[in-house]
N, CA, C and O of each residue as an XYZ file, in Angstrom:
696
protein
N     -67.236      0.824    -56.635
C     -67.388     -0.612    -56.667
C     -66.034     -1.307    -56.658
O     -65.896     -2.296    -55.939
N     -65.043     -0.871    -57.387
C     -63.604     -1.189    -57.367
C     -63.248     -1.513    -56.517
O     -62.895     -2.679    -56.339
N     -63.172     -0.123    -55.195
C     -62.581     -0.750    -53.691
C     -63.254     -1.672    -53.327
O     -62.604     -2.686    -53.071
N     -64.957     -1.774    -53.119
C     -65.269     -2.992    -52.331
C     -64.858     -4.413    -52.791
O     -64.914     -5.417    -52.081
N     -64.401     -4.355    -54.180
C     -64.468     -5.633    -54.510
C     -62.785     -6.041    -54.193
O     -62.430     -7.201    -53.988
N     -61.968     -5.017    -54.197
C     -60.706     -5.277    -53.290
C     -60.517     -5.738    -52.446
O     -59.863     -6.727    -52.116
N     -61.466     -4.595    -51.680
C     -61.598     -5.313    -50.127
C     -61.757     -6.869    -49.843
O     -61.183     -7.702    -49.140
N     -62.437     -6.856    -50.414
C     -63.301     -7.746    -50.261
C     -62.402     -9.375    -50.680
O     -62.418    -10.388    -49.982
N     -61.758     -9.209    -51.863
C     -60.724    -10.402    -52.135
C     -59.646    -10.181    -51.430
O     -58.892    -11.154    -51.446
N     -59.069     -8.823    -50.494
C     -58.674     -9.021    -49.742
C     -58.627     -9.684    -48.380
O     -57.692    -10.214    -47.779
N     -60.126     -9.472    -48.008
C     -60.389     -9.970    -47.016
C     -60.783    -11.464    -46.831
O     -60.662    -12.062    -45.761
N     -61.344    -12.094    -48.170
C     -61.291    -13.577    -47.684
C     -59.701    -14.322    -48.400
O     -59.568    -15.532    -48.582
N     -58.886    -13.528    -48.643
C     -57.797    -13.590    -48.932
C     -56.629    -13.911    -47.280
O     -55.785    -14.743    -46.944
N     -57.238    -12.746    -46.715
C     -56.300    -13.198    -45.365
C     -57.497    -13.833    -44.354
O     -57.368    -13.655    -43.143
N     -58.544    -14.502    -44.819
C     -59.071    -15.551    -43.920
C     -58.653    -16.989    -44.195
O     -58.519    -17.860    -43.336
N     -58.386    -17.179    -46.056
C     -57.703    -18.320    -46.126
C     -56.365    -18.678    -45.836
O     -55.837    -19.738    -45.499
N     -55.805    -17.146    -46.124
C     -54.046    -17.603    -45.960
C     -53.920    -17.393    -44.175
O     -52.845    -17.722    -43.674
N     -54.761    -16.979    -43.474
C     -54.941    -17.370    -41.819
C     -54.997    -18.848    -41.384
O     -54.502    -19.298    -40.351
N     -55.668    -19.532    -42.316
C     -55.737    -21.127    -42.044
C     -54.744    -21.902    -42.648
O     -54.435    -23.020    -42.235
N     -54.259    -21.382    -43.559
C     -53.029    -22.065    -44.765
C     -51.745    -20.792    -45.385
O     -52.098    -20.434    -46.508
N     -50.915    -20.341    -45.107
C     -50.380    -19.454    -45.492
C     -49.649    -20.302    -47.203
O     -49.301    -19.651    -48.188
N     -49.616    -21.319    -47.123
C     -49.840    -21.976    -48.234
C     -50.575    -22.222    -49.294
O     -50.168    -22.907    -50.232
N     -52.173    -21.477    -49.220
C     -52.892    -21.722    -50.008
C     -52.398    -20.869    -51.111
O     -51.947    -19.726    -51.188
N     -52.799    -22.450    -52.470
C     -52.853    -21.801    -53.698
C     -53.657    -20.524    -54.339
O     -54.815    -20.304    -53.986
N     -53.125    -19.863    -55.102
C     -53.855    -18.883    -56.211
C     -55.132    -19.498    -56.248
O     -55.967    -19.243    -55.380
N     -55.402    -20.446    -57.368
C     -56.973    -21.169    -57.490
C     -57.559    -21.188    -56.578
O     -58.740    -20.851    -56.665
N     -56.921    -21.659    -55.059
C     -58.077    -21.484    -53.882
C     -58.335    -20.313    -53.432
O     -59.285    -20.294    -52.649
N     -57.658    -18.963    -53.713
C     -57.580    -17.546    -53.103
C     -58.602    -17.324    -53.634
O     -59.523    -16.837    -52.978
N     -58.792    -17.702    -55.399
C     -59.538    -17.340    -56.171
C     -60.826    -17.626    -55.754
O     -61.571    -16.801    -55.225
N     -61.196    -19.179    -56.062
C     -62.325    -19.794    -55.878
C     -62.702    -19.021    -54.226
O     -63.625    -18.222    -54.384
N     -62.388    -19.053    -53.252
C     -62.770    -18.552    -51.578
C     -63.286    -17.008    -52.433
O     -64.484    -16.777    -52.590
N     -62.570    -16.369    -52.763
C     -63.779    -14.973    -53.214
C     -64.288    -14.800    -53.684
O     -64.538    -13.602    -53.813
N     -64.874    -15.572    -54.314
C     -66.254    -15.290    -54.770
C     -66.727    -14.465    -56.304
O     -67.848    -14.282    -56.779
N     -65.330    -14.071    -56.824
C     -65.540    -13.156    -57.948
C     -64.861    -13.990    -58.994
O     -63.952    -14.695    -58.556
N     -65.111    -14.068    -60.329
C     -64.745    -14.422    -61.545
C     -62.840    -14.575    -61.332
O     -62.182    -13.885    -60.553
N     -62.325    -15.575    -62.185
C     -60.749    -15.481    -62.071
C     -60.592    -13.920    -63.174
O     -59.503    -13.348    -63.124
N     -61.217    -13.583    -63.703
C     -60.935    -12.816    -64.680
C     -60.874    -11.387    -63.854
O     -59.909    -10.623    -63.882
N     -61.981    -11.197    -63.180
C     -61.838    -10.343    -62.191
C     -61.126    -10.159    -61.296
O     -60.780     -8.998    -61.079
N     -60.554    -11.425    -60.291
C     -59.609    -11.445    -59.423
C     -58.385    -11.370    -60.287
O     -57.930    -10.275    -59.958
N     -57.692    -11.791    -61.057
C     -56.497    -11.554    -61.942
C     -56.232     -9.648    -62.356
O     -55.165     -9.064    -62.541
N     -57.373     -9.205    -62.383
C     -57.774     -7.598    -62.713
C     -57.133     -7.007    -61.610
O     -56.491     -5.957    -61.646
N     -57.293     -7.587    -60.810
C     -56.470     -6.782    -59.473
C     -54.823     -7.647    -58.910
O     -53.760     -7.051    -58.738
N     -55.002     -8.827    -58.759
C     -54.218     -9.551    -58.711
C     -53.233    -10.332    -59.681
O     -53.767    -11.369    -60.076
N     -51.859    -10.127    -60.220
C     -51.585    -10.914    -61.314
C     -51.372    -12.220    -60.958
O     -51.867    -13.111    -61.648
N     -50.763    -12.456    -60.061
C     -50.215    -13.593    -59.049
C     -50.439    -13.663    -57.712
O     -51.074    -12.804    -57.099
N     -49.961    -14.624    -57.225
C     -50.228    -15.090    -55.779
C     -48.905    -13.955    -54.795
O     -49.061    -13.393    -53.710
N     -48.082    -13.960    -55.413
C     -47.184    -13.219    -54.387
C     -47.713    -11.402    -54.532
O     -46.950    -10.644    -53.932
N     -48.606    -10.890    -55.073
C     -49.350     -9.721    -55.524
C     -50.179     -9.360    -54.469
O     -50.294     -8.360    -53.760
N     -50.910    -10.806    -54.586
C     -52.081    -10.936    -53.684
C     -51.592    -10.789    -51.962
O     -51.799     -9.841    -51.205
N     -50.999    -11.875    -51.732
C     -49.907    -11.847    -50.279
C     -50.025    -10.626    -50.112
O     -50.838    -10.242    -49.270
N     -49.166     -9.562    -50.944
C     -48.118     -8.613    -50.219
C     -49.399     -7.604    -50.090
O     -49.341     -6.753    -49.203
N     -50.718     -7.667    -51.053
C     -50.943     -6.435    -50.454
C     -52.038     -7.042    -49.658
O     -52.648     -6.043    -49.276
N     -52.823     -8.356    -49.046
C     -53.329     -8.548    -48.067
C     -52.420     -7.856    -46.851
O     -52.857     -7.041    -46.038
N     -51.124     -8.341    -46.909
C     -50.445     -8.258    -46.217
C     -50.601     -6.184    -45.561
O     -50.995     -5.618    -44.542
N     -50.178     -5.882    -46.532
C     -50.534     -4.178    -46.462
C     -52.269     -3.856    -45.721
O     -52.555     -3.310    -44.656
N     -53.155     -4.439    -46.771
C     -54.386     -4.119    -45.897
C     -54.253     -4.313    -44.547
O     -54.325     -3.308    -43.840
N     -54.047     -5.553    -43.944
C     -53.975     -6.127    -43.238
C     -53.594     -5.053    -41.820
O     -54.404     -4.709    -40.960
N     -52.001     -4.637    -41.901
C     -51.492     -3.711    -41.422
C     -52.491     -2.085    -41.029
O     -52.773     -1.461    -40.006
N     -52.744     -1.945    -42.445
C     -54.093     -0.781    -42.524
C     -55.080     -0.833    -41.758
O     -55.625      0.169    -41.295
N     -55.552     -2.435    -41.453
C     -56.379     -2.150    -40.807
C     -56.127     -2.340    -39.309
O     -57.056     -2.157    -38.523
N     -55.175     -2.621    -38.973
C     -55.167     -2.645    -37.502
C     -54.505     -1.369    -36.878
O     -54.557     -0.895    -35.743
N     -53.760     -0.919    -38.209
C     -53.463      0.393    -38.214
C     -54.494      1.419    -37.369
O     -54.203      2.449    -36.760
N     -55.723      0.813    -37.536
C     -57.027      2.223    -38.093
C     -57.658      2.027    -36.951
O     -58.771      2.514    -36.753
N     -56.807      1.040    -35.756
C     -57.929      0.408    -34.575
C     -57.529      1.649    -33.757
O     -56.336      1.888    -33.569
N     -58.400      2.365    -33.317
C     -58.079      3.498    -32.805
C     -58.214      3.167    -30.736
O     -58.935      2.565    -29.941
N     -57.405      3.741    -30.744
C     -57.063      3.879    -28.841
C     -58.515      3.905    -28.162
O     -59.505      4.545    -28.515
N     -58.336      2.930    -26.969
C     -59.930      3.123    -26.109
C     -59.629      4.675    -25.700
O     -58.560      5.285    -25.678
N     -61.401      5.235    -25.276
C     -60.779      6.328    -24.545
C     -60.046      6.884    -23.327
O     -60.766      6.404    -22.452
N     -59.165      7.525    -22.713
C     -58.555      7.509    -21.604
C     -59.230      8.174    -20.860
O     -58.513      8.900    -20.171
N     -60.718      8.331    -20.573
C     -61.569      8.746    -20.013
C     -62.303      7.507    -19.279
O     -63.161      7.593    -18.401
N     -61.683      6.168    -19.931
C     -62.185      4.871    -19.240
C     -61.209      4.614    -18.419
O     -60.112      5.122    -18.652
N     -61.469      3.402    -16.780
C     -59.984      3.296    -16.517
C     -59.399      2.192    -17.286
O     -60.104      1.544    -18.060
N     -58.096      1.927    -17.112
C     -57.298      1.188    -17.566
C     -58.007     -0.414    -17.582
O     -57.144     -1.002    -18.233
N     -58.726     -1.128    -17.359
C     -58.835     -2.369    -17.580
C     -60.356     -2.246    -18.176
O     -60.805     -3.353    -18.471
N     -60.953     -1.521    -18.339
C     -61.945     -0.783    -19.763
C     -61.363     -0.752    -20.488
O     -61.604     -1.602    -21.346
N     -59.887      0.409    -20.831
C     -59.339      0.266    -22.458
C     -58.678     -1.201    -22.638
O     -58.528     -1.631    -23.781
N     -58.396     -1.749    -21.842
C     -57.686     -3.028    -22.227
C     -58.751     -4.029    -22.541
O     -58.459     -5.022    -23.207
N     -60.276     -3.785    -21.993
C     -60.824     -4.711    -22.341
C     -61.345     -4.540    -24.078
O     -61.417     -5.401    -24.954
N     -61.667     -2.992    -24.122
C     -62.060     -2.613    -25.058
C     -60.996     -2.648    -26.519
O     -61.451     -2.959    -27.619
N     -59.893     -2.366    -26.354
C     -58.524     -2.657    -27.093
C     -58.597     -4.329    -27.600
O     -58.643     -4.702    -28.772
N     -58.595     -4.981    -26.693
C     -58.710     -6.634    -26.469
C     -60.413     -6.824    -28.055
O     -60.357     -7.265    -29.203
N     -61.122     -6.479    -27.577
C     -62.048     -6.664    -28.162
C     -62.084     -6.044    -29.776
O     -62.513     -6.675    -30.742
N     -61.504     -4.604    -29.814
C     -61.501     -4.866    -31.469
C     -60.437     -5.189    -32.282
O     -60.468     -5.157    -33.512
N     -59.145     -5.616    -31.343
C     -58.212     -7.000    -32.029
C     -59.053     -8.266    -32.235
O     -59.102     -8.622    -33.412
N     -59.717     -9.018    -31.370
C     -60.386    -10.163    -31.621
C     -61.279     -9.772    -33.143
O     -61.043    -10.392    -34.180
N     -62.446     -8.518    -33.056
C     -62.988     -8.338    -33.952
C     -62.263     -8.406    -35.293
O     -62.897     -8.676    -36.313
N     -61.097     -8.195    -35.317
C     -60.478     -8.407    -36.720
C     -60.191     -9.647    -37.073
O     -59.796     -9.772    -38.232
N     -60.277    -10.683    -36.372
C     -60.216    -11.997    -36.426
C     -59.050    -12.139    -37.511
O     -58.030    -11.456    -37.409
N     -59.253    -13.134    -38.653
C     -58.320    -13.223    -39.254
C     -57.766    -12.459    -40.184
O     -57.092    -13.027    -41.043
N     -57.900    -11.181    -40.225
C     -56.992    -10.170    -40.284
C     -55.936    -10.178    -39.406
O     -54.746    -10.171    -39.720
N     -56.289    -10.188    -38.557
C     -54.825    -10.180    -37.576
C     -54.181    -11.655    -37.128
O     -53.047    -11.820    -36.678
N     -55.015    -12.507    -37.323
C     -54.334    -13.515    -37.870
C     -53.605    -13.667    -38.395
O     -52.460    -13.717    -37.945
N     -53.957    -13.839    -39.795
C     -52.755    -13.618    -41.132
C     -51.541    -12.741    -41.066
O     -50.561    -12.959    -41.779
N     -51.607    -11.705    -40.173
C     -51.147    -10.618    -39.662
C     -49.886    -11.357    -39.022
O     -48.717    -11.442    -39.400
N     -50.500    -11.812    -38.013
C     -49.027    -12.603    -37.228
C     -48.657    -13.392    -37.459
O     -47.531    -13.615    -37.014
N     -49.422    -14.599    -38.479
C     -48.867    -15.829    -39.013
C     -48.192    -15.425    -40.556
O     -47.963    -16.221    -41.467
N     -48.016    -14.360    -40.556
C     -47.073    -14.149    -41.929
C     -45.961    -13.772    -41.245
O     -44.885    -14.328    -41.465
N     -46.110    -12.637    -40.203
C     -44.616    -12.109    -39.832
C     -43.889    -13.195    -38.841
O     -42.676    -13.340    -38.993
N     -44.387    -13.769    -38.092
C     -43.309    -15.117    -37.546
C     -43.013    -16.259    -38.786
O     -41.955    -16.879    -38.893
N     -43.988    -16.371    -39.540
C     -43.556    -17.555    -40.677
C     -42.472    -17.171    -41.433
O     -41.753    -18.045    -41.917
N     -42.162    -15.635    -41.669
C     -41.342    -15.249    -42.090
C     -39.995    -14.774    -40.948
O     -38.939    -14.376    -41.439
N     -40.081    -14.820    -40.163
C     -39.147    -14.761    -39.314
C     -38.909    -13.431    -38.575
O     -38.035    -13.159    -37.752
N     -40.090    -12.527    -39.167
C     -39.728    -11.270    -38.489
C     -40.825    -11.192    -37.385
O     -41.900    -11.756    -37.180
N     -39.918    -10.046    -36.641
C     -40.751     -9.479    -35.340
C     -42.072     -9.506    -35.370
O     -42.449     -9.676    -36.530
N     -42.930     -9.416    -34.634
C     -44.212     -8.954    -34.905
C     -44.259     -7.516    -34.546
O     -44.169     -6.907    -33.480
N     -44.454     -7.126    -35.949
C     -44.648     -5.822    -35.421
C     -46.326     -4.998    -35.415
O     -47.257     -4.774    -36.188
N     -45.949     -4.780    -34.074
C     -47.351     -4.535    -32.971
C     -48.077     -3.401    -34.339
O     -47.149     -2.682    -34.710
N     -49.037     -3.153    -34.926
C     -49.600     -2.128    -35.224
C     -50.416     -0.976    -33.909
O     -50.668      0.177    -34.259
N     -50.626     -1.256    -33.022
C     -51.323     -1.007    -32.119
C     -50.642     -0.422    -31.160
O     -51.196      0.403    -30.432
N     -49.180     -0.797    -30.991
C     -48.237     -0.159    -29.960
C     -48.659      0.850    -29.646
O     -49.324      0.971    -28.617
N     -48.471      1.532    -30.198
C     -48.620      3.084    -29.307
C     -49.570      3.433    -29.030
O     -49.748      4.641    -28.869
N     -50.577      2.523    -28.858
C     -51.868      2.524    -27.945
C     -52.361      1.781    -26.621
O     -52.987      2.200    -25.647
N     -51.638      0.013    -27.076
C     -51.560     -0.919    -26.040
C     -50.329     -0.988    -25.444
O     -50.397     -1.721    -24.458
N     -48.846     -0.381    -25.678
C     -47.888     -0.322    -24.713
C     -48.540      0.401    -23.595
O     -48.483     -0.070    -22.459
N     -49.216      1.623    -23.865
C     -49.401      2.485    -22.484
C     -50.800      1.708    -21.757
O     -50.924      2.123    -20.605
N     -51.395      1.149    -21.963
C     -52.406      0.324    -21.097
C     -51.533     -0.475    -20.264
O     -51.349     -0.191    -19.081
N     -50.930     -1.567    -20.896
C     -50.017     -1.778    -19.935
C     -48.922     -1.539    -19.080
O     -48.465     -2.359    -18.284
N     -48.534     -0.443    -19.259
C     -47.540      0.635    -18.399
C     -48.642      0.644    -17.427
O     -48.376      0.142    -16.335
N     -50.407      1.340    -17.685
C     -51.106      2.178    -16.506
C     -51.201      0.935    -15.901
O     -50.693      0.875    -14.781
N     -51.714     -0.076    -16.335
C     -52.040     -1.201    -15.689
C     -50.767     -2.261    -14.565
O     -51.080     -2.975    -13.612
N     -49.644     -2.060    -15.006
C     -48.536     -2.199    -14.513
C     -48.269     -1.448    -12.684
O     -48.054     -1.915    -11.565
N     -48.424     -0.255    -13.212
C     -48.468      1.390    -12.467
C     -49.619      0.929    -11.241
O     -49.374      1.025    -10.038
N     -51.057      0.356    -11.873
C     -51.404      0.243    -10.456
C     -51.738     -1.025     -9.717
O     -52.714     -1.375     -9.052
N     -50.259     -1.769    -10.158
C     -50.185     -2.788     -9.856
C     -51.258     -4.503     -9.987
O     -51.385     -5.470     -9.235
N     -51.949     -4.055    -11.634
C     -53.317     -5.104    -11.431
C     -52.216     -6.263    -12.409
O     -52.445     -7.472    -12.434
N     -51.560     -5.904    -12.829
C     -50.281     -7.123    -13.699
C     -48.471     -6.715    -12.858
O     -47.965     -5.667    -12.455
N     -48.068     -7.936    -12.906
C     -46.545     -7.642    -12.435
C     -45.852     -7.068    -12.799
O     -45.508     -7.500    -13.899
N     -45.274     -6.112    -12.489
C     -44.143     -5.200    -13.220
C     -42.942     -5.405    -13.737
O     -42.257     -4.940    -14.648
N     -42.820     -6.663    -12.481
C     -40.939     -7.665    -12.785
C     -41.388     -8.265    -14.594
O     -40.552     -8.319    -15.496
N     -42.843     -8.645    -14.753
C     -42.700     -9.322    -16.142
C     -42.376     -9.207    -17.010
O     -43.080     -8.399    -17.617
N     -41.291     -9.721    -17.793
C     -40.803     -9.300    -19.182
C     -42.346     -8.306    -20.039
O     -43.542     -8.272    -19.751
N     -41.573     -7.664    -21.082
C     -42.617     -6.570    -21.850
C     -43.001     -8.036    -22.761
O     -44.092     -8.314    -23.257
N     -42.091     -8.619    -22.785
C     -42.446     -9.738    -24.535
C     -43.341    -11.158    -23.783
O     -44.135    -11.862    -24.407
N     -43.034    -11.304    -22.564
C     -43.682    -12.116    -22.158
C     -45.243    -11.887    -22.196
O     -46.119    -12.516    -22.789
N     -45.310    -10.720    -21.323
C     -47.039    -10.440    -21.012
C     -47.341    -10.318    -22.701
O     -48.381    -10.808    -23.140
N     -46.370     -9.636    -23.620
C     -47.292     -9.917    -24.907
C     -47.896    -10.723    -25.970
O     -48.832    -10.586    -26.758
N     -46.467    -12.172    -25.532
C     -47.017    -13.496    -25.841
C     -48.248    -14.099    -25.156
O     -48.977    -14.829    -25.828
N     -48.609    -13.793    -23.562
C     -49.464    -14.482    -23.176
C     -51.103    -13.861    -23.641
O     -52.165    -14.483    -23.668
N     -50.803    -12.284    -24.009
C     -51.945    -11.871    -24.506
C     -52.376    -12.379    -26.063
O     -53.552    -12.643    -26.313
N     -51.575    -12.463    -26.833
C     -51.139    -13.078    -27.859
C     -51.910    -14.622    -28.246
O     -52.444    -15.093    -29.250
N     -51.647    -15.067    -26.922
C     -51.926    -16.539    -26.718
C     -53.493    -16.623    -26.766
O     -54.206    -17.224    -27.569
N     -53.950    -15.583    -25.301
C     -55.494    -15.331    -25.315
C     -56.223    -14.856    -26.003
O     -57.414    -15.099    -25.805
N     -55.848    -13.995    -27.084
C     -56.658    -13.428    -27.981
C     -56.470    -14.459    -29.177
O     -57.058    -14.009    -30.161
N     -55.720    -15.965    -29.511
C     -56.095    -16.954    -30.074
C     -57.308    -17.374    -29.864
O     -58.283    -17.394    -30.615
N     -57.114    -17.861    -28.297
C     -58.062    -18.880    -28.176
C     -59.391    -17.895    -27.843
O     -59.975    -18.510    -26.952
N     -59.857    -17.140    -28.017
C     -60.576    -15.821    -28.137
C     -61.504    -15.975    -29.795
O     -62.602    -15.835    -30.334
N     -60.445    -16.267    -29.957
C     -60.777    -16.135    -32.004
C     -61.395    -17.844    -32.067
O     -62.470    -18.054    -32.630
N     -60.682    -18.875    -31.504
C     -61.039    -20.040    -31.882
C     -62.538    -20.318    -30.932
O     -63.242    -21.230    -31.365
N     -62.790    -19.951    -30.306
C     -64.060    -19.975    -29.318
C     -64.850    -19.037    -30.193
O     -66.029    -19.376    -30.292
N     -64.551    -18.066    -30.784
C     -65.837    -17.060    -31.323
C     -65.841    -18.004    -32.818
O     -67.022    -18.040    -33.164
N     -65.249    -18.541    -33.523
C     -65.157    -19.271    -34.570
C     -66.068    -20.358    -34.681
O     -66.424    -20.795    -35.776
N     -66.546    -20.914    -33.345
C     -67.383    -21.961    -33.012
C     -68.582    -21.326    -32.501
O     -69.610    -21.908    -32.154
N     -68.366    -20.133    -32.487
C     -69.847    -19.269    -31.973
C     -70.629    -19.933    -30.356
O     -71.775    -20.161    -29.970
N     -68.664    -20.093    -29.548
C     -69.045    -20.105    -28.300
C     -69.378    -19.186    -27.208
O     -69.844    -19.480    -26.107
N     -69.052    -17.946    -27.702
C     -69.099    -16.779    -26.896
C     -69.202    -15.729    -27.917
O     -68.821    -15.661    -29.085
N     -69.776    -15.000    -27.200
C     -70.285    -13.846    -28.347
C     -68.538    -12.730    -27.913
O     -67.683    -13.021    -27.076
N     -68.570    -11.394    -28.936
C     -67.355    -10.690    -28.861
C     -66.990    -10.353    -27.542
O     -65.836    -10.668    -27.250
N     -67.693     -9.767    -26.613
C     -68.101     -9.023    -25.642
C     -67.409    -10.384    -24.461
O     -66.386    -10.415    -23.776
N     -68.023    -10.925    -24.573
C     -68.058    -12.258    -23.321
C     -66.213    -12.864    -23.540
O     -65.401    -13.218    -22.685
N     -66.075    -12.753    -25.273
C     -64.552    -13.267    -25.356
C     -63.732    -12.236    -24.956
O     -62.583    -12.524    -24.622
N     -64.131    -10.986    -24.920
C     -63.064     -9.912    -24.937
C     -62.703     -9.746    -23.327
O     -61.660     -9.309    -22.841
N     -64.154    -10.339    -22.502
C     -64.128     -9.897    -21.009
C     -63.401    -11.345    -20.694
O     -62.527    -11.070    -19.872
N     -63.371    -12.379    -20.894
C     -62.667    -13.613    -20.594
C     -60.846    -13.111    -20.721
O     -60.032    -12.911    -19.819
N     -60.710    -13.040    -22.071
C     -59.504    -12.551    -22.397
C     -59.020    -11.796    -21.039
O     -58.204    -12.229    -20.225
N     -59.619    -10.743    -21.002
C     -59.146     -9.571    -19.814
C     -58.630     -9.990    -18.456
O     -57.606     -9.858    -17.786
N     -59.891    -10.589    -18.360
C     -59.875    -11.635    -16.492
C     -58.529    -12.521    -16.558
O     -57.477    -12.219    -15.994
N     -58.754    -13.702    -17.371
C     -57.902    -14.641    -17.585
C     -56.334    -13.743    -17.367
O     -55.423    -13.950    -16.565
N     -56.464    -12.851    -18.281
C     -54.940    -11.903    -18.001
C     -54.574    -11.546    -16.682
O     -53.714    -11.942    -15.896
N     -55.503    -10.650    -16.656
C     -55.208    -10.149    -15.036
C     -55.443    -10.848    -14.086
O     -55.445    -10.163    -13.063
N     -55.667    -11.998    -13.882
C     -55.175    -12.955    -12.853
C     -54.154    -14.028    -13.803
O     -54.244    -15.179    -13.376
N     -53.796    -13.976    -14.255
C     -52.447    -14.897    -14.496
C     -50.963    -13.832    -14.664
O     -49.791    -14.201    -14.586
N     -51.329    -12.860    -14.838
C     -50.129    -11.621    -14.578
C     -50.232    -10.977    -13.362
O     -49.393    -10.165    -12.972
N     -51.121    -11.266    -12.801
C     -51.080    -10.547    -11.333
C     -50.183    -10.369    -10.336
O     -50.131    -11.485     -9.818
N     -49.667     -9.872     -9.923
C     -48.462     -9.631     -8.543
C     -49.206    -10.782     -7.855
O     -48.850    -11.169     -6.742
């Protein structure tokens, strides 16, 4: 019961600090749903709370495992694409902590989505001249507005993940 209830103030922990990386303790509190007495049990403070959303956070995108390479290349990218969106503001919070703080973003996923886009590069369905940081801001960009469309329950996962994809590969296209 312990972990879930971790989880769990973890997780509406980096849905609020996704909308406010400012939000107070009291509101971390009140958004989960469990007693302050309970949330304090795990959490002493607000910078406690942060660092290890922050850690889950990582963990879990950590845990997003590679499409299979038995699909071709714009299958794993669609499929890759789709359970980043699924983490919604997990990976949110994810990138709006490490630019708010000034550091890199560092990709959890790299060494799964660099080589999609190498294959995808390779058979020419995105430009090759394109900076590596560019195509990753613009994916970056789409898997926002991905999250803010499924947030309004305009498109189901599937429909955002295949938009995402298209939209890419014709705006990176040779």
């Amino acid at each position: 019961m312990k972990s879930r209830t971790r989880e769990a103030i973890l997780t509406s922990a980096c849905s609020c600090l996704a909308e406010n990386l400012t939000t107070k303790l009291e509101d971390l509190i009140r958004a989960s749903g469990v007693s302050r007495a309970t949330y304090l049990r795990y959490f002493q403070n607000r910078e406690a709370v942060v660092q290890a959303a922050l850690e889950f956070a990582r963990d879990r995108l950590s845990s997003i495992q590679a499409p299979s390479t038995e699909l071709n290349s714009v299958e794993q990218l669609t499929l890759g694409i789709k359970s980043l969106i699924a983490e919604g503001d997990v990976l949110r919070f994810y990138f709006l902590h490490q630019t708010a703080n000034g550091l890199a973003f560092a990709d959890p996923t790299e060494e799964w989505f660099g080589p999609i886009l190498d294959q995808l590069a390779k058979e020419q369905l995105i430009d090759a001249s394109l900076p590596e940081g560019w195509v990753r801001t613009v994916i970056e960009g789409l898997i926002y507005s991905a999250w803010q469309c499924r947030s309004r329950d305009e498109f189901t996962l599937q429909q955002s993940a295949d938009l995402v994809t298209r939209t890419m590969l014709r705006g990176l296209a040779r």
